[in-house]
C-alpha positions as CSV (number, residue, x, y, z in Angstrom):
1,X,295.1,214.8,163.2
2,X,291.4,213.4,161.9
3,X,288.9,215.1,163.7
4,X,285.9,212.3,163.5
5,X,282.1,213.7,165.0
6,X,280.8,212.8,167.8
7,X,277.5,210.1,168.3
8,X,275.6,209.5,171.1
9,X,275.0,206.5,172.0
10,X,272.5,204.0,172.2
11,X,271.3,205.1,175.5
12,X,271.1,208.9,175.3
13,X,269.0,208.9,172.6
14,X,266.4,211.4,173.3
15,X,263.2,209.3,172.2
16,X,264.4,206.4,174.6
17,X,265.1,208.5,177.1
18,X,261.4,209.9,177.1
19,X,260.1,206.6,177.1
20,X,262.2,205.1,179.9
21,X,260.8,208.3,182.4
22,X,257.4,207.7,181.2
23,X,257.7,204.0,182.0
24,X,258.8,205.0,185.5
25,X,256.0,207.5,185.6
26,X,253.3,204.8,185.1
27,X,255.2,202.4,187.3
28,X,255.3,204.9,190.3
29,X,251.1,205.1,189.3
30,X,250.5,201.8,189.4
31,X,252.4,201.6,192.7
32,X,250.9,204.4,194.4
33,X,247.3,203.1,193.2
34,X,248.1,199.8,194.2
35,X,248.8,201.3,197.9
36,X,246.0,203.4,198.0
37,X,243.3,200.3,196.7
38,X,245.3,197.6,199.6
39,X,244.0,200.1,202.4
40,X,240.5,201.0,200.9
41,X,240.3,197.5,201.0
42,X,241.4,196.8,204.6
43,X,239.1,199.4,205.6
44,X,236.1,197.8,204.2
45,X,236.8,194.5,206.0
46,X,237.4,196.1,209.1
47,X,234.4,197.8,208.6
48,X,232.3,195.0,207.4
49,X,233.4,193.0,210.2
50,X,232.8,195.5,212.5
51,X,228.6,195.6,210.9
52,X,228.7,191.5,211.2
53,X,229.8,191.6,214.8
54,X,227.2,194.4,215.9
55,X,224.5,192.9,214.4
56,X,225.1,189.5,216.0
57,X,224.7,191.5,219.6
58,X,222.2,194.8,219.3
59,X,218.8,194.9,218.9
60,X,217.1,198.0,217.4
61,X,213.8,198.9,219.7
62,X,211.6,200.4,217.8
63,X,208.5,202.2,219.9
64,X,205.1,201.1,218.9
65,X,203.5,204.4,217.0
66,X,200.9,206.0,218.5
67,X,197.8,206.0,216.6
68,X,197.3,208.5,214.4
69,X,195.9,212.1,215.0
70,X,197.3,211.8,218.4
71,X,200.7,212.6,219.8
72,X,202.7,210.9,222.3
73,X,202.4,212.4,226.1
74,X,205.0,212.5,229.1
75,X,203.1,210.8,231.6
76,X,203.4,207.6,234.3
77,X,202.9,204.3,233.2
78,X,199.5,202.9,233.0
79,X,198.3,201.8,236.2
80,X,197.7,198.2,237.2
81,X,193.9,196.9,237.1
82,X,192.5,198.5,240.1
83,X,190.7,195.7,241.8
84,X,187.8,197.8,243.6
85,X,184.7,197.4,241.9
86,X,184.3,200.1,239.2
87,X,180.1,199.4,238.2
88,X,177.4,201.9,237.8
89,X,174.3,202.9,236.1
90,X,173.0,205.4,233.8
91,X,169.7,205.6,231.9
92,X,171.6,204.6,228.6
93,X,172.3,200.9,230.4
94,X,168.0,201.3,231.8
95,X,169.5,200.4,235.2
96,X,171.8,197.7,234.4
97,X,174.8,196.9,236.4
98,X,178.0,197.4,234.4
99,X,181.2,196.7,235.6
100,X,183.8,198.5,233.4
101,X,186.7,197.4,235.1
102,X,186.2,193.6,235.5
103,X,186.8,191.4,232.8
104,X,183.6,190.8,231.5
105,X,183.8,186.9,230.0
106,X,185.0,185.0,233.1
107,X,188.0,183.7,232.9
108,X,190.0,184.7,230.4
109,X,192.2,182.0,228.7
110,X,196.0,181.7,228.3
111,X,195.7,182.3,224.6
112,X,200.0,180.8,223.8
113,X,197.7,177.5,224.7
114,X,195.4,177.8,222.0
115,X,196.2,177.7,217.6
116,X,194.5,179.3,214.7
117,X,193.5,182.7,216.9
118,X,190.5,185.0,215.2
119,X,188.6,187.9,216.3
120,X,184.6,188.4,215.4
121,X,183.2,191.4,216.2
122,X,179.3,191.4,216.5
123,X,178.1,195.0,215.7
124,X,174.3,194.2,216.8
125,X,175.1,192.1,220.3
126,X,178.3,194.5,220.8
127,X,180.0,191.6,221.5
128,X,183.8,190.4,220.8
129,X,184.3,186.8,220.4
130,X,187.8,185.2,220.2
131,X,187.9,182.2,218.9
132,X,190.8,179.1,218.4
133,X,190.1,176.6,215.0
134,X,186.7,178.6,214.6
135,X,185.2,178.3,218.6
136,X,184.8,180.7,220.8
137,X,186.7,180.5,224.0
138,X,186.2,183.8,225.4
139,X,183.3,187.2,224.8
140,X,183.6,190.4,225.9
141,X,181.3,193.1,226.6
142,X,182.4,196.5,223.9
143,X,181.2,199.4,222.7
144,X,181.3,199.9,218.8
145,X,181.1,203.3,216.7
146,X,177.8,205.4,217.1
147,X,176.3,205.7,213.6
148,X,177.6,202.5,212.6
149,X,180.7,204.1,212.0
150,X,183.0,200.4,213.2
151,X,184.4,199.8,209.7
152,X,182.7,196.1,208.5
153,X,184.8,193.9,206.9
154,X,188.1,191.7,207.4
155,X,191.3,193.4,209.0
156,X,194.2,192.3,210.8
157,X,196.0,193.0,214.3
158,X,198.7,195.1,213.4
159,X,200.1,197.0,216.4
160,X,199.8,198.4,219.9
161,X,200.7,200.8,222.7
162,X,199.7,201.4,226.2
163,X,198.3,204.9,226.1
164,X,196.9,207.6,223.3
165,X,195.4,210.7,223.6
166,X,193.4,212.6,220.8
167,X,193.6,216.1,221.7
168,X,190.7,217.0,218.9
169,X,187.9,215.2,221.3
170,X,189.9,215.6,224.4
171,X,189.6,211.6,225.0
172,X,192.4,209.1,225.0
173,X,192.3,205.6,226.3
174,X,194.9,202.6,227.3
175,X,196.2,199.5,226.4
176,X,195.4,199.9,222.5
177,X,195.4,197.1,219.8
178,X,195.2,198.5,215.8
179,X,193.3,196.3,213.3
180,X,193.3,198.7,210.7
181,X,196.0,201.4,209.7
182,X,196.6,202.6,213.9
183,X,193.1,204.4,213.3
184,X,190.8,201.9,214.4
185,X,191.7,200.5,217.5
186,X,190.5,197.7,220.3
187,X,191.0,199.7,223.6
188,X,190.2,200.6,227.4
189,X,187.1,202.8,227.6
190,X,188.2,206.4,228.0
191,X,190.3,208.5,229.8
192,X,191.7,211.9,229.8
193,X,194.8,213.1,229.3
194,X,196.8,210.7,230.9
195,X,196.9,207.1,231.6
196,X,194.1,205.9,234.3
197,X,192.3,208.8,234.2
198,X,189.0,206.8,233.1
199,X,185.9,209.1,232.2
200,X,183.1,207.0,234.1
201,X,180.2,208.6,232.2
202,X,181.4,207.1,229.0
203,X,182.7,203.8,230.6
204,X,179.1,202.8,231.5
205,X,177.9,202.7,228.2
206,X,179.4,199.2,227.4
207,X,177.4,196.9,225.4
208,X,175.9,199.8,223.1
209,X,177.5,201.9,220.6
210,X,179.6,204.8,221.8
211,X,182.9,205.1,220.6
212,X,184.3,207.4,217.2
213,X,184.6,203.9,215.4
214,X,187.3,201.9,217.6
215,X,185.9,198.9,219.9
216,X,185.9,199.6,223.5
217,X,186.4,197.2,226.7
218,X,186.5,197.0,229.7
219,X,190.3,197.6,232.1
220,X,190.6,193.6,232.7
221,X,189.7,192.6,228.9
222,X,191.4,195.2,226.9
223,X,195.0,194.6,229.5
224,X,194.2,191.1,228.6
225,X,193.5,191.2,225.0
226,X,196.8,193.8,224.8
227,X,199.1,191.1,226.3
228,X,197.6,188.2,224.5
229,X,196.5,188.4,221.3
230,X,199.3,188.5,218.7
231,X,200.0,190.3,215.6
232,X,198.4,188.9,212.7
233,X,195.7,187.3,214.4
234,X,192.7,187.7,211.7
235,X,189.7,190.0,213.0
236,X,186.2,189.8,211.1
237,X,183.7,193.0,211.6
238,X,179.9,192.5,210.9
């Protein structure tokens, strides 16, 4: 009887065989990738709706920074305008009545009423004059830098707070309004420590220079000027 050799087939030879477990190596790749990529994605739009959604309903408060040099103080919140009459005299004043804690222009205007706010600071009257479409509509009685040290020039309101405290002079003051870098400041005349705490000998020197460099007022005018007069609003020193 013939004995004939034996061939393999078609299908069992070796090189195909190698290819067809390589193609279902990269197919099981492709699939696994393909799984991982669907819930990557999935997780992104869950997420991304999630950021949408949140940002439609919370607001970020951001505390107003207190000036600088000056740290920020555990303490009760600034006290209301005391109504009793806060004047006195010293030989600086040469007897004049001051009242520190009144405001000191009259009335003082709803300033939402008014358009095209400015500030003018007059370093030889020690006056503050706010003005709407360049007239004044209110002036307040300050106290500028000693040594003419009340920056000159043209600045802008830039921030606030309701109480600082500079523990290198041992003075603070309230209701603060920056018009230049939180350094130079519209403010309260000064306290101690803490809020309402007003130092009287310093508060009677309004209406002549006194201050580091910032602009002092009296209680009723800086409160005032604090809740009124927005950021932005344009403030001219000269």
């Amino acid at each position: 009887m013939a004995v004939f050799p034996h061939r393999s087939g078609q299908g069992d030879h070796p090189l195909r065989r190698n290819a067809r477990v390589l193609l279902a190596a990269l197919a099981c790749i492709a699939l696994i990738f393909g799984f991982f990529s669907i819930q990557q994605h999935r997780a992104d739009m869950r997420a991304t709706t999630r950021a949408v959604s949140g940002s439609s309903t919370t607001l970020v408060h951001r505390k107003v920074p207190a000036p600088d040099g000056t740290h920020t103080l555990n303490k009760s919140a600034v006290p209301a305008i005391n109504a009793s009459p806060g004047t006195h005299t010293n030989a600086q004043n040469k007897g004049t009545t001051v009242d520190w804690r009144a405001a000191s222009g009259g009335a003082q205007p709803k300033l939402s009423e008014y358009k095209n706010l400015s500030i003018t600071v007059d370093l030889s009257a020690q006056r503050v004059y706010v003005c709407s479409n360049g007239k004044t509509i209110y002036t307040m009685i300050a106290s500028t830098g000693l040594n003419d040290s009340t920056p000159h020039g043209d600045f802008t309101i830039n921030g606030r707070g309701d109480h600082f405290y500079n523990p290198s002079d041992g003075w603070g003051a309230d209701y603060w309004v920056s018009f230049r870098n939180n350094v130079f400041l519209f403010h309260t005349v000064p306290t101690k420590q803490d809020a309402g705490t007003y130092v009287v000998s310093e508060a009677v020197k309004l209406g002549h220079p006194a201050s580091h460099g910032c602009v002092r007022l009296t209680l009723s005018d800086a409160k005032w000027f604090y809740d009124q007069v927005p950021d932005g609003t344009p403030v001219h020193i000269s």
